[in-house]
N, C-alpha and C positions, 0 to 999 in steps of 0.2 A: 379132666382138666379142660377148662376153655381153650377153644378155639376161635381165633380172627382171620375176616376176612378185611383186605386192606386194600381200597379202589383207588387209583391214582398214582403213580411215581414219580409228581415233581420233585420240589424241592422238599415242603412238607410230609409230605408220602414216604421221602426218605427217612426223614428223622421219627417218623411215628411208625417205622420199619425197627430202624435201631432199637428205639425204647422199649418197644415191646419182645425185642430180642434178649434186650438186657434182662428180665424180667420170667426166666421160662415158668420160675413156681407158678406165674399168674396165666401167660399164655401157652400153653403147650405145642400148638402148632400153629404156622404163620403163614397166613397165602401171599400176596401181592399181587394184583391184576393194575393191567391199564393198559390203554389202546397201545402202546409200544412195549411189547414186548422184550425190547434191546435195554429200553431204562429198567424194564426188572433185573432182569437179569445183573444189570451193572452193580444195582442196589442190591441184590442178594450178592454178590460174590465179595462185597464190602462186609459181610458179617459174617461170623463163623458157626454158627447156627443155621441146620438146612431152613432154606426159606424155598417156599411152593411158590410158583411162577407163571402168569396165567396171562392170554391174552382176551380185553375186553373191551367189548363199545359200551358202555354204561348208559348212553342213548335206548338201549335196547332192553326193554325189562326182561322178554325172554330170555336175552343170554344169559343177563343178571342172574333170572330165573335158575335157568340150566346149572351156571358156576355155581352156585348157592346151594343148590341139590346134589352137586359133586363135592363140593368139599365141607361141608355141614358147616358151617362156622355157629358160633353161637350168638356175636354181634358182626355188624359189619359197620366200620370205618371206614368214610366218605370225605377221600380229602382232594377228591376228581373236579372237575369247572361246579362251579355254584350252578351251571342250567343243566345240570342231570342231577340234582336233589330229587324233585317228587319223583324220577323215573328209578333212582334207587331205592326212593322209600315205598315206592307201587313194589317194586322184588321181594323186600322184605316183608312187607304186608301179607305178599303170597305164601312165603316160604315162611313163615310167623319167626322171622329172627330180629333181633335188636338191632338199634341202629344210631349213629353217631354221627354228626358233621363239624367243621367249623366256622359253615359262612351259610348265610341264609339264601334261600331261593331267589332267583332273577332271572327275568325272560331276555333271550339275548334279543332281542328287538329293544328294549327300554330299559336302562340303567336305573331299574326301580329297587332300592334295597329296601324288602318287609317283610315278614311273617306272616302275612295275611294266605299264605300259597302254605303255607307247614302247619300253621295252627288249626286248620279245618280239619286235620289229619286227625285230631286229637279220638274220638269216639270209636274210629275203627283201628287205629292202634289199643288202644283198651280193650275192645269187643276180642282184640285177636290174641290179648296176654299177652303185647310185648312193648317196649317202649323204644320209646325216638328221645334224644337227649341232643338238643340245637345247640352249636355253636360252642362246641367245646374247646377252642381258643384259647387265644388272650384277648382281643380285643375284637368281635366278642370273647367271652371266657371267662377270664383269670379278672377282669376287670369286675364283672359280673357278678364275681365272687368274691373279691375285694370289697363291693358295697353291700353283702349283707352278711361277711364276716364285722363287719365295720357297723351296722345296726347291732349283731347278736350281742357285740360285745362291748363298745362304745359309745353309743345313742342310742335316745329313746324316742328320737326322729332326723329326720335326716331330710335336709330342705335344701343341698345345692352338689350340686355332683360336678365337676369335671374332669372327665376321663385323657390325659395330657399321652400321647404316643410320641418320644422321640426314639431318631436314629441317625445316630453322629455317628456312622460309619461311614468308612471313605474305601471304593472299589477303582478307583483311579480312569474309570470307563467314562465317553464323553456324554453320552444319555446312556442310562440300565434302570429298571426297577425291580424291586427286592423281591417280589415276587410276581406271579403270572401278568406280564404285562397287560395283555385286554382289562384284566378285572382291575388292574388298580389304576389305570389312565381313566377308566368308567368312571369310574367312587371318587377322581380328584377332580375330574369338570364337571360331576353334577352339580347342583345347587345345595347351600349348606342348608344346614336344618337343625332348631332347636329346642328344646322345650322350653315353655317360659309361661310362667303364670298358668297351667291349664292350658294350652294352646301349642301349637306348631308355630313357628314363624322359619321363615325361609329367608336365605341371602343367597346375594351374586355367588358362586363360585371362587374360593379363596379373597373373597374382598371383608373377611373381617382377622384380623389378625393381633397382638400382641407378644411381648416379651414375656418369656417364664426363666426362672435361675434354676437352672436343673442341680441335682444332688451329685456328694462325688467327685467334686472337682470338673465337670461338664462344663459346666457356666452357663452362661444367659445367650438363647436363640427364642428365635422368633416362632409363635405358634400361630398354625391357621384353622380356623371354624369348620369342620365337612360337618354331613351327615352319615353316622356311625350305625348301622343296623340295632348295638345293642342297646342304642338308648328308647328304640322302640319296646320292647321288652323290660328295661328295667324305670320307664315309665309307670307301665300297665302292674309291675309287681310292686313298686313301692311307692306307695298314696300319699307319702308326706312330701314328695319329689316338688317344691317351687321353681327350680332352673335346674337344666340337667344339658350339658354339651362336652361336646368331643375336640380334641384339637389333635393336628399332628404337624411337625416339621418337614420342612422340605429345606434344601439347600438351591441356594438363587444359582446355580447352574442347571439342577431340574425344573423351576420353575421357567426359565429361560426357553430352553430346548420344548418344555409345553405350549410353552405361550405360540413358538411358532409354529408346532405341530399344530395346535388347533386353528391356529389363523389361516393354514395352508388347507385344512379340513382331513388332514391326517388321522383324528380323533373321532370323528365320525363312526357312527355307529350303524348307519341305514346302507344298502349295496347301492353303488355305483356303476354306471357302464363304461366299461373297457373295453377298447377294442370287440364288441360285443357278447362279453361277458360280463357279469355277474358279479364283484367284487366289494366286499365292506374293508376300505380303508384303513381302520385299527386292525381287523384280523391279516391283514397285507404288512401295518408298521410291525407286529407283532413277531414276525417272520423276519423281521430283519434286525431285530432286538436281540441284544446278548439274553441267553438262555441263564433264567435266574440261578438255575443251578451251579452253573458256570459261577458265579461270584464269590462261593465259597471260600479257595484259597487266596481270592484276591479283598478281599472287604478286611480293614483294619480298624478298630473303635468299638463304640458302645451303645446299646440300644436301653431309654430310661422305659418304660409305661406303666403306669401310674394314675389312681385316682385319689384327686385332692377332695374333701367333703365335709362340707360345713354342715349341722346343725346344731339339737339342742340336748344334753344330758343332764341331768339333775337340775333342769330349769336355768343353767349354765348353756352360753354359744361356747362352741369346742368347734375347731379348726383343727384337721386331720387327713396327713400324707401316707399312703401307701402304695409304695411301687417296687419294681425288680430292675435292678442293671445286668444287662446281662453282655459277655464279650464275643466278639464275632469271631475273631481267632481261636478262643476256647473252646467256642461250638464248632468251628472246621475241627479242632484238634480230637473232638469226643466223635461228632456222626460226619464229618465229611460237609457240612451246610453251613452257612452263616446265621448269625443271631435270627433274625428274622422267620426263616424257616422256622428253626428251633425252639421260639416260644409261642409257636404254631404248632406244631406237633408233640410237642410235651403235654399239652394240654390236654390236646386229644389220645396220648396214650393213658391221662391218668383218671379220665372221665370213663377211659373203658375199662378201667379196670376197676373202680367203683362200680361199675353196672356188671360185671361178670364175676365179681365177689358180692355181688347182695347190699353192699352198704348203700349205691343209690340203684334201689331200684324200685318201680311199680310202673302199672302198664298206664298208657298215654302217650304224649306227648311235651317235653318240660325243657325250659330252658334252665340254663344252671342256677340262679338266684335262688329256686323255686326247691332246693335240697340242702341239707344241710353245712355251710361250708368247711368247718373243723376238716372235715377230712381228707379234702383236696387239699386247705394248706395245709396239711402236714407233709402230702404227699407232694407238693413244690419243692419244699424246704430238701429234700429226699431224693427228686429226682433230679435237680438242675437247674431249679429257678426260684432260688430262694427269695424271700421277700425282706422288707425293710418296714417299718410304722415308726410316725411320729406323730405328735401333738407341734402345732404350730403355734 
């Protein structure tokens, strides 16, 4: 019976602890590492199913190494900072095990989210018989997989993609972010980015925006322009793509509390001297940020994400919504974490287990578009995040 290794104990880490708890026909034994020791442990005592407990610097391929040779795992699941991906995926290269994430590689020096640092990987993952499987998400992810369950079965091309992220949940905190604060204040002041015609085009920072009418009974909020890691990827996998962009909501009390963060240089990402130290500014606000985990019992509302996509079938334009609501309190009440975490970590538990039952597997390197979708959505519908389609 497969064995997982599971790097990380945020909030994420949690819920892809639970899932594959739930599941023992699939996983048989379940490690948990991460440089805190005390969050494993908190998370294993949360499930009733013995959970192995490890402590790790994931910085470190030897240690990696080492854990990896002591507990055999057959994949290993990466839901640690986005800047120890290649040093996880050097461990497993060594130790020829499989490998899973949900956020692509970035150097902490530059808020640059690409692929260009995972997909070189591609040859000596192959050479060593085992695969890497990027961004097993939602957003990346389930989105991912949304746009080519949405060609298999729908279109006979697809020319406008917008991948729409909300979350109307309300934590009653005066600044929190849903998840690891550094990484997501990085991805909200970069520069947006889009595809469009064949080309990139880049905007100011949350300076393109409009209203969308969410499903549901939601209503109408306001969405803004980033740049989304996965539209690099479902770019390069679907040729018929004319426009392809990301949007996601924020509520004018976090846009607020950014605007002055960054104007004070809170945001900052390069060290700064302090009293003759050393210190980067976000990783200092960071520290003083409610701990995302923390939000769980307090977040109330609903999380939409969803890709809307136009093109063309039987020489007919067709206009087509597919998304998931998913509730924050329903996910406290299942793994202890809010929406957020949780369709983060579902994703990532059902991507490993397409790779440790055979259904998606072959040796390389692949993002999810790039496999057949049927069988991740069945396995949404199954574990927690069921979906919705419509014709518009």
């Amino acid at each position: 019976m497969p064995r997982v290794l599971i790097i990380g104990a945020g909030g994420v880490g949690q819920v892809v602890t639970h899932k594959c708890a739930q599941v023992p026909e699939v996983f048989s034994e379940i490690c948990l590492a991460s440089r805190s020791i005390d969050k494993c442990k908190k998370i294993a005592s949360q499930i009733k199913r013995d959970i192995q407990v490890e402590k790790l610097d994931a910085d470190k391929v030897k240690d990696t190494v080492k854990l990896i040779k002591k507990f055999k795992p057959d994949i290993v699941i990466n839901v640690a900072l986005p800047y120890q991906d290649l040093s996880i995926m050097d461990a497993c290269l060594e130790t020829k095990v499989d490998y899973l994430d949900t956020a692509n590689y970035e150097p902490k020096d530059e808020a640059k989210f690409s692929y260009k640092w995972q997909w070189p990987y591609f040859e000596r993952f192959k050479d060593k018989g085992i695969m890497a499987l990027l961004g097993s998400g939602f957003d990346p992810g389930v989105t991912n997989v949304f746009t080519a369950y949405a060609l298999k079965h729908h279109f006979d091309e697809i020319h406008e993609l917008d991948i729409i992220d909300c979350n109307a949940g309300s934590h009653g905190q005066p600044f929190a972010t849903n998840f690891n604060p550094e990484i997501n204040i990085r991805e909200v002041t970069a520069k947006g980015r889009y595809w469009d015609n064949g080309k990139w085009v880049e905007t100011d920072p949350l300076s393109v925006s409009k209203m969308y009418d969410f499903p549901d009974g939601m209503g109408s909020m306001k969405i803004y322009l980033l740049y989304h890691e996965e539209l690099e990827s479902i770019v390069k996998n679907f040729k018929t793509l004319k426009t392809a962009r990301f949007w996601m909501t924020f509520s004018d009390n976090y846009l607020k509390h950014l605007e002055v963060l960054r104007n004070v240089g809170m945001t900052r990402i390069d060290p700064v001297d302090y009293k003759g130290q050393k210190i980067v500014p976000l990783q200092f606000l960071k520290s003083l940020l409610p701990d995302p985990a923390s939000l769980g019992p307090l977040t109330k509302g609903k999380t939409c994400i969803g890709c809307l996509i136009k093109g063309i079938k039987d020489k007919k334009i067709k206009t087509y919504y597919i998304y998931n609501i998913c509730d924050h309190q329903m996910c406290y009440k299942e793994v202890q974490s809010q929406a957020i975490s949780y369709t983060t970590g579902v994703p990532a538990m059902i991507g490993a287990m397409l790779m440790v039952t055979g259904v998606w597997k072959k040796p390389g390197v692949f993002n999810m578009e790039e496999f057949d979708p049927d069988f991740f959505m069945e396995k949404l519908n199954k574990h927690g995040l069921p979906w919705t389609e419509k014709f518009l």
